[in-house]
N, C-alpha and C positions, 0 to 999 in steps of 0.2 A: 225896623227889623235890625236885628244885631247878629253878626257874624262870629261865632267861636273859632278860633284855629287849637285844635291839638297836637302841642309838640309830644312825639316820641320819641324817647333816647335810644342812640342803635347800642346793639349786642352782640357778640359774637353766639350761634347756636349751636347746637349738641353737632349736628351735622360739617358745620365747618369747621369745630375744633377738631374732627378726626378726621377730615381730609388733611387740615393742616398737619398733624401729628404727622399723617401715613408721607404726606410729601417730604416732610423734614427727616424721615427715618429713612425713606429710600435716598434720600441726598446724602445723609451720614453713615449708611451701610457703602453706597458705593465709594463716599472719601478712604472708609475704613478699608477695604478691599485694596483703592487703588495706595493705598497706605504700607498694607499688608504685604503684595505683591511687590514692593518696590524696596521692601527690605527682604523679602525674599529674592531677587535680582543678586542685589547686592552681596549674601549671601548664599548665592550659588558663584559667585564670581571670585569670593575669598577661598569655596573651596576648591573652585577650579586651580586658584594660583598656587594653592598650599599641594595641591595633587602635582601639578605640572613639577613643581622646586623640588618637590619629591622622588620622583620619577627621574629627574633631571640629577640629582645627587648619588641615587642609586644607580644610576648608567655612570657618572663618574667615577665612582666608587671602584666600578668591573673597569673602568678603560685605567685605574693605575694600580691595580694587583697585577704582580708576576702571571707573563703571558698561563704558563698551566694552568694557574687557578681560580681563569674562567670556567666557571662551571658553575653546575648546580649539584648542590647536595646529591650523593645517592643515582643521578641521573650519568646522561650522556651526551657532553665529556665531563668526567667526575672534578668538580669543583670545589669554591667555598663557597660559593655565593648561595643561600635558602632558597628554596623554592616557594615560599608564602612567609612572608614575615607581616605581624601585627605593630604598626608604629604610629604614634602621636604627633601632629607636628598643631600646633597652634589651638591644642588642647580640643585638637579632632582625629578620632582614631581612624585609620587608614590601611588596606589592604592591601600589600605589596606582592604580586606574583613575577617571579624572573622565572624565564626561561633564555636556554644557551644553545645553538646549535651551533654543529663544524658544517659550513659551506667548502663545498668544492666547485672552486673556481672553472671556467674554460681555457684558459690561458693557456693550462700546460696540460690538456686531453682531460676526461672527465672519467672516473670507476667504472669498468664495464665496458668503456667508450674506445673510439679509434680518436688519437693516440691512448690506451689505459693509462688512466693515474696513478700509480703506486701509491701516491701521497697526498691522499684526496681533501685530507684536511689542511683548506689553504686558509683560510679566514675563521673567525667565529661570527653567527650572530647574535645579536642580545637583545629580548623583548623586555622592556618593565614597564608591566600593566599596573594602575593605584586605582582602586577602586572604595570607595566609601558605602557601604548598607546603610550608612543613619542621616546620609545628605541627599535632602531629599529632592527626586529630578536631575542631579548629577550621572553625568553619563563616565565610565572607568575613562583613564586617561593612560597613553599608550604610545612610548618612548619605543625606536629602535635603531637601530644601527649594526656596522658590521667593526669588530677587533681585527688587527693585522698583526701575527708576529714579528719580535725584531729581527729574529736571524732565520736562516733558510730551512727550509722545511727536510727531513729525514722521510727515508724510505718506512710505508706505515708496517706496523702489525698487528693493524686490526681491519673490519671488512664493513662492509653497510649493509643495513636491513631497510629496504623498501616497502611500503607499506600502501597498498594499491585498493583502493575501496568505489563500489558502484553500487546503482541499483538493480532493480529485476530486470531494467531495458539497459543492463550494459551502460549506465551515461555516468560520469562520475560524480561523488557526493563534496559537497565542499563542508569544511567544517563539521566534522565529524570525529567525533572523540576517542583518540588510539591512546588506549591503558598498554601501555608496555612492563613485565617486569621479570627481570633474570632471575631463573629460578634455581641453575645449576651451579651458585657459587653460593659460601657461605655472606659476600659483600653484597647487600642488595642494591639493586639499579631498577629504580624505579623512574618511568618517562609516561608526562601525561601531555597532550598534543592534539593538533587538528589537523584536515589534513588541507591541500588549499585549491585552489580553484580546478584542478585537474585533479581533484580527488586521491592527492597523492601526499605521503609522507614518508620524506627520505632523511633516516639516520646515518650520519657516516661516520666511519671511524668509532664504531660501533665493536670491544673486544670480541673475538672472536670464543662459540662455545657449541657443542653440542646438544641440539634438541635445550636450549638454555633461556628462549624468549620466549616467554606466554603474551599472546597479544588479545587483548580485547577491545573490539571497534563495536560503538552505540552512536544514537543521537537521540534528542530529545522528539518523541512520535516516532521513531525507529525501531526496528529490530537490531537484534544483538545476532554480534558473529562472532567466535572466538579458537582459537588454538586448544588442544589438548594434550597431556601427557598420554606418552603410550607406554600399552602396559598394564594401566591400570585397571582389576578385576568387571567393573562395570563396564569399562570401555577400553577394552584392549588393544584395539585397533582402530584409533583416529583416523577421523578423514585428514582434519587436518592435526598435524602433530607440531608442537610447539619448537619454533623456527629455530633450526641451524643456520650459525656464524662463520664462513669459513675466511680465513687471512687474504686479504687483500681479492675478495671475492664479492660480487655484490646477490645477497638472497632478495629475491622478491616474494612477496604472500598476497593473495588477494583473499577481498572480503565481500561479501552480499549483504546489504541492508536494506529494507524499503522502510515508507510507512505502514505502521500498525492498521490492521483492519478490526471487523469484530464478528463475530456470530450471534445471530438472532432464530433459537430454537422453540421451536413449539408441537407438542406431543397431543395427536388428536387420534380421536375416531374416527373409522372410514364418514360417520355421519357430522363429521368437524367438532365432536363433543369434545372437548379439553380432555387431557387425561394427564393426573397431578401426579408427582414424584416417579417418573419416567426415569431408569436407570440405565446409560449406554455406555459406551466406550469411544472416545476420539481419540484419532492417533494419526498425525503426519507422514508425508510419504521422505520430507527431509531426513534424512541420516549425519548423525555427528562421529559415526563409526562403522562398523562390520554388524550390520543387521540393529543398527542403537538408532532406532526416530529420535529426532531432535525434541518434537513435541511428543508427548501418550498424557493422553489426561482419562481420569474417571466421569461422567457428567447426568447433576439429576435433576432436573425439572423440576419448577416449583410447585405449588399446588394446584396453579392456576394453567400448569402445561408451558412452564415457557422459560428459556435456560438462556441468559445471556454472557456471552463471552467475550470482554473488551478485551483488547492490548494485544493484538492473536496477527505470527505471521505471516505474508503470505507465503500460501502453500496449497499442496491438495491433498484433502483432510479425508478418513474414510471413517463411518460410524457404523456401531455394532449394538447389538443389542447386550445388558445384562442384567437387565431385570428379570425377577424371579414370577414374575404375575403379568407381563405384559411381551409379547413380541413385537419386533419389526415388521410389517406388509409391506410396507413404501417408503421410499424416501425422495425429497423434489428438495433440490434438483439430485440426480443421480448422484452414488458413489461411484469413483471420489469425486467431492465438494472442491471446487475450486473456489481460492479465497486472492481476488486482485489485494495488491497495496492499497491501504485505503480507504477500504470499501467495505458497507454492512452489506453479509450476505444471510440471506430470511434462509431458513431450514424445514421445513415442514416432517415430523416424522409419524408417518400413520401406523398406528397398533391395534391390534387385535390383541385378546385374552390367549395366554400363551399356553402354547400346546408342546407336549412330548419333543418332536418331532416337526419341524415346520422346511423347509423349503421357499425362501423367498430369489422367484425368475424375472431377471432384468431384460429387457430384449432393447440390444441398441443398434443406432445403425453404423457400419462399418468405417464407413468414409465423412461422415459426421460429428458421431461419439454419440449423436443424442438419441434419445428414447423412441421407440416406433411406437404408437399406438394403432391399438386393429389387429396384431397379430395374437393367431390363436397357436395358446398354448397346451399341449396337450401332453398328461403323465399315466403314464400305463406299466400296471404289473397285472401278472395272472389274471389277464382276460377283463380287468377292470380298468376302466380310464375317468381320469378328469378331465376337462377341458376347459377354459379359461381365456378371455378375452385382454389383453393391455390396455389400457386407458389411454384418453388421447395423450400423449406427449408432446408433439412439435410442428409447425406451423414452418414450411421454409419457401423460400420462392429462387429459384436459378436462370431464370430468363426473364427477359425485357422484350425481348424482341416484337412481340404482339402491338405493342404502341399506347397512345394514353388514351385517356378515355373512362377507363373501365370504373365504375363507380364500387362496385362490390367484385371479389374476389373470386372469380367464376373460371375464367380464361387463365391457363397459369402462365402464362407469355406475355400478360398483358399489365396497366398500373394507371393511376389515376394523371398525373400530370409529370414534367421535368422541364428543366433549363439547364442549357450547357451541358450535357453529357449525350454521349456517341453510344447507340445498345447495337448498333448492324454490324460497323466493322469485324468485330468479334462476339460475333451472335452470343449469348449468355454470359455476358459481361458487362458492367457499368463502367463507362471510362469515360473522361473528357474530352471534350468533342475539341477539334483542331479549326483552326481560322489560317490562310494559309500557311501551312504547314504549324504552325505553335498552337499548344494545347491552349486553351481558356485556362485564365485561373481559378477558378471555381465552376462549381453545378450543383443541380440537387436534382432529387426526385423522392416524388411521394406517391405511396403503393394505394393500390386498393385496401378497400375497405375488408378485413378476417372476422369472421363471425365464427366466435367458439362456439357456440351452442347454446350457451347458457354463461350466467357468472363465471368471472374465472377466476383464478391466481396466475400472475404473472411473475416469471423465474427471471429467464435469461436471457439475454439479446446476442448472437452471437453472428459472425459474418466471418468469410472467407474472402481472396487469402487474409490472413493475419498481421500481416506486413506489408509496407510498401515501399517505395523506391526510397533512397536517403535524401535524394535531391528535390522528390518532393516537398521535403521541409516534414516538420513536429505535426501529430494528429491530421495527417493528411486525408483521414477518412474517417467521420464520423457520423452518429446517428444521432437524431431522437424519435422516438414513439409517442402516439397519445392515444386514446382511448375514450368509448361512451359506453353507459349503461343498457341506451335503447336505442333502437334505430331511430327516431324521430331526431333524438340529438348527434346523428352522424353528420349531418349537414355542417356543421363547425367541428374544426379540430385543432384544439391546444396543444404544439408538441414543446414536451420538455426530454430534458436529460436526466440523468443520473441522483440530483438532488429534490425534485421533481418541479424543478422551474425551468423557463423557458429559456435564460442564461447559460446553461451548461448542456454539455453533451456525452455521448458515449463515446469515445475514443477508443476502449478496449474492448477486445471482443469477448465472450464469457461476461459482459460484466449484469451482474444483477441489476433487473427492469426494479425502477420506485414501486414502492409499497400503494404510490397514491393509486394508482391503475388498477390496482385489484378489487376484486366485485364488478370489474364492466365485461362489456362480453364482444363491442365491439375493438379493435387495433388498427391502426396503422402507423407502418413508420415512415421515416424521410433520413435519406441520405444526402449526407453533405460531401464533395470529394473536392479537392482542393492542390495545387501546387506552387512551389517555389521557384521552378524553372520552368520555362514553355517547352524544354525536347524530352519531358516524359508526365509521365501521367499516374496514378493511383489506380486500382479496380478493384471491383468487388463483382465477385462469381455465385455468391450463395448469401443469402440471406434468412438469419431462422429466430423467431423466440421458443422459449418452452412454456409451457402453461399446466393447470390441472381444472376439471370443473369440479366444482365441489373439493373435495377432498380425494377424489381418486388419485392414486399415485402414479406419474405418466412411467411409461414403457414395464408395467413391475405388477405378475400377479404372484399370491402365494398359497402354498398347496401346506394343507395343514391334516394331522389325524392319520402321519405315514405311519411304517414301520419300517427299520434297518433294513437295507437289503438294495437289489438293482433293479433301477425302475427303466424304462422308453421313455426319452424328451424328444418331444415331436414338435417343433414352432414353423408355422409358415405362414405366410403375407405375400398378398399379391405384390408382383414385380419384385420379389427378393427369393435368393436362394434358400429352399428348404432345408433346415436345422434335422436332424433324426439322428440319438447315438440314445447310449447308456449310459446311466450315471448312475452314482450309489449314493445314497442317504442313510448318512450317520446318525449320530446322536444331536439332541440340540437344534440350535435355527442356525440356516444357511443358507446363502447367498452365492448365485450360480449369475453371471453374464456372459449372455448369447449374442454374438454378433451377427450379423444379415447381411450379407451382402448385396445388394440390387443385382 
């Protein structure tokens, strides 16, 4: 027998020369990378230093000019130094911003102040910001200090303009942008600024002028607030008129800005059919003047029935109809629209085929604002009447006191479960229950179960009072709500807030329920109440959302097919005082709200 052996020569194969390949390229993209990056290092560090020596030259620069002519161009105190200069240093162009302000010292009493200062400009200070657009990751570099003149200061003859900015809750804005600029001299003085952590910017030694500083304060997501001339044929009579300087006096102005919200409009049929190119009128109840809305806009709906309005401040807005082919029957939630900071608030406007003659009746309640539904509406001339039922509107609960338990919403004193909160001491109140004598810091409770009837749209969550103690501490009382389709899935309940996740909360009251809840038909919410101190407490007295089924508009029927003339409105609903007067109906569609009193 003879044995063969076959040698075979190895090889590299198709498959191993491309894992080799893929391993060699991820080893040379990551060398490349950490290559790349470490001359990028390098190169944020030269433009650091070139910024810094910049910045550093430019403050030298002010600390050995003649004390006066600290300044900035055009601004206040009127200087040489530019307010933006474009400079090169190391064959890198670089953005120079100086600003100068006059500091009044406490030493010798301050403007306005016990001792007053006559002579409030004791110091100056000096900011030089360098900032580069084309280096890339470089963050602006940001010199300051304070100038001291060489000889003693004179009695001044000029005055300061203080410059005071908040939001909708009163709390002050930081860094917020005051456009200052004299408008009563042929010299212009133009001052651009922020303001600082107290929301405040103080110019001193500021020339004295009449009605001579137009100010306008913004921020980036903000609403705008501004000064005006008075006088002027469109607005005669400013609220606020552009600020007087008096000598050695100190003017203060305040300003309102929040964040922008948005509106979300949509023009249906009482049967939810879209209806396209809806024309109305929006208009502000804010005033820049003697009867001048800050906002009036015209607004038409797409073809698809739906009008959105970003950048919009808050306020409370009222809508009108002017279309030539379609009226107003309802609108959810009731006019006026309240719009928080912030916040997308959904619009629903239901229209009818427009008539001669229409009459649309809101019936709200007194001590709520919101919409009754159930009340009958009833319009009578010569011996003929309408009659008219309101849709449901509002859902509210005022007592606790019945105890937990209740699974569905039957008992109105009663609610599903709570921790840490006290409902007896003050019957029809939610408050934090005490351990001797200090409140808990926290509690919740979660209501029974609301069965609207059917599908719904959910509007607004709203709850009383509106405020609560300071020493409670920030959103010392919040909500969230959740919602099911069917009773089967009531058994579980996902609460969210305001973005429709389970992280955020309703803090404000008014504020529009998430869009994700609409189409369910059961609700419930849960309160949150909370403090910072153990010797006071939070509460809440009323609790309500609004809602619509279908398309029906809550608290609002409309009488169409009138004629001119004095008609009988008759509204009553059990447990409220009955409405009965005369009213005349003019031309056009119109809008009547009747209040009820319980």
């Amino acid at each position: 027998m003879k044995f063969h052996t076959s040698h075979f020569s190895r090889a590299f194969t198709l498959v191993e020369v491309i894992v080799g390949a893929a391993v060699f390229l991820l080893v040379s993209l990551a060398a490349y990378q950490a290559y790349i990056g470490l001359f990028h290092i390098i190169d944020l560090g030269q433009y650091r230093v070139l910024a810094v020596s910049l910045a550093n030259e430019q403050f030298e620069i002010a600390r050995n000019m003649p004390y006066v002519d600290v300044g900035v161009q055009g601004s206040i105190p009127l200087g040489k130094i530019p307010h933006i200069q474009n400079l090169t240093r190391g064959g890198i162009p670089f953005v120079v911003t100086s600003i100068v302000r006059n500091i009044d010292l406490a030493f010798d009493g301050t403007i306005g102040g016990a001792p007053n200062d006559l002579s409030p400009a004791d110091n100056k200070l000096v900011e030089v910001t360098v900032s580069c657009t084309g280096c890339r990751d470089m963050t602006p570099v940001t010199l300051s200090g304070q100038i001291a003149p060489k000889n003693l200061e004179t009695a001044s003859t000029n005055g300061a303009l203080f410059v005071r900015v908040f939001d909708a809750n009163g709390q002050p804005i930081q860094n917020a942008s005051v456009h200052v600029v004299n408008v009563a001299t042929t010299t212009t003085i133009v001052i651009d600024d922020v303001t600082d952590a107290n929301g405040m910017l103080q110019l001193v030694d500021v020339p004295p002028g009449n009605m001579a500083y137009r100010i306008t304060v913004s921020k980036n997501g903000y609403s705008t607030d501004r000064t005006y001339q008075s006088g002027v044929p469109s607005n005669p009579f400013p609220q606020k008129i552009d600020a007087t300087v008096l000598v050695q006096q100190v003017t203060q102005i305040s300003f309102a800005i929040d964040l922008l919200g948005s509106f979300n409009f949509a023009s249906v049929t009482p049967l939810c059919t879209p209806v396209g190119n809806f024309h109305f009128g929006l208009i502000g109840s804010k005033e820049i003047g003697d009867s001048v809305p800050k906002y009036t806009s015209a607004v038409t709906t797409s073809v698809n029935g739906i009008a959105n309005l970003p950048f919009m401040e808050w306020d409370t807005y009222t809508a009108a109809p002017t279309d030539t082919v379609y009226d107003l029957a309802g609108i959810n939630p009731l006019n006026p629209i309240i719009l928080n900071p912030g916040s997308a608030q959904n619009v629903q406007l239901v229209v009818l085929p427009k008539d001669p003659k229409s009459i649309v009746v809101t019936v709200k309640d007194t001590a709520t604002l919101l919409p009754l539904s159930g009340a009958m509406v009833t319009l009578t001339r010569s011996g003929s009447s309408d009659a008219q039922v309101t849709g449901k509107g509002f859902i509210n609960q005022t007592d606790w006191s019945g105890g937990t338990g209740q699974a569905d919403y039957s008992n109105a004193t009663k609610y599903w479960n709570s921790t840490g909160v006290d409902l007896t001491t003050n019957p029809g109140e939610i408050r934090l229950s005490q351990t001797f004598g200090s409140y808990v810091s926290m509690g919740t409770l979660e209501s029974s179960t609301f069965n609207t009837g059917s599908p719904s749209n959910f509007y607004t969550l709203t709850w009383s009072p509106t405020d609560a103690p300071l020493l409670a501490g920030i959103d010392s009382v919040r909500f969230q709500v959740a919602s099911n389709a069917t009773v089967t899935a009531t058994t579980t309940w996902n609460f969210t807030g305001p973005n429709g996740t389970a992280s955020t909360y309703y803090a404000t009251s008014s504020s529009p329920i998430h869009a994700s809840h609409n189409g369910n038909q059961f609700f419930r919410y849960k309160a949150y109440l909370s403090t910072a101190t153990a010797t006071v407490t939070p509460s809440v007295s009323d609790v309500a959302f609004t809602f619509t089924t279908s398309c029906t508009p809550p608290g609002q029927v409309i009488f169409s097919g009138l004629t001119t003339g004095v008609y009988r409105l008759t509204v009553s609903l059990a447990g409220y005082s009955t409405f009965d007067q005369d009213i005349t109906v003019g031309l056009g569609w119109e809008e009547l709200t009747i209040g009820m009193a319980p």
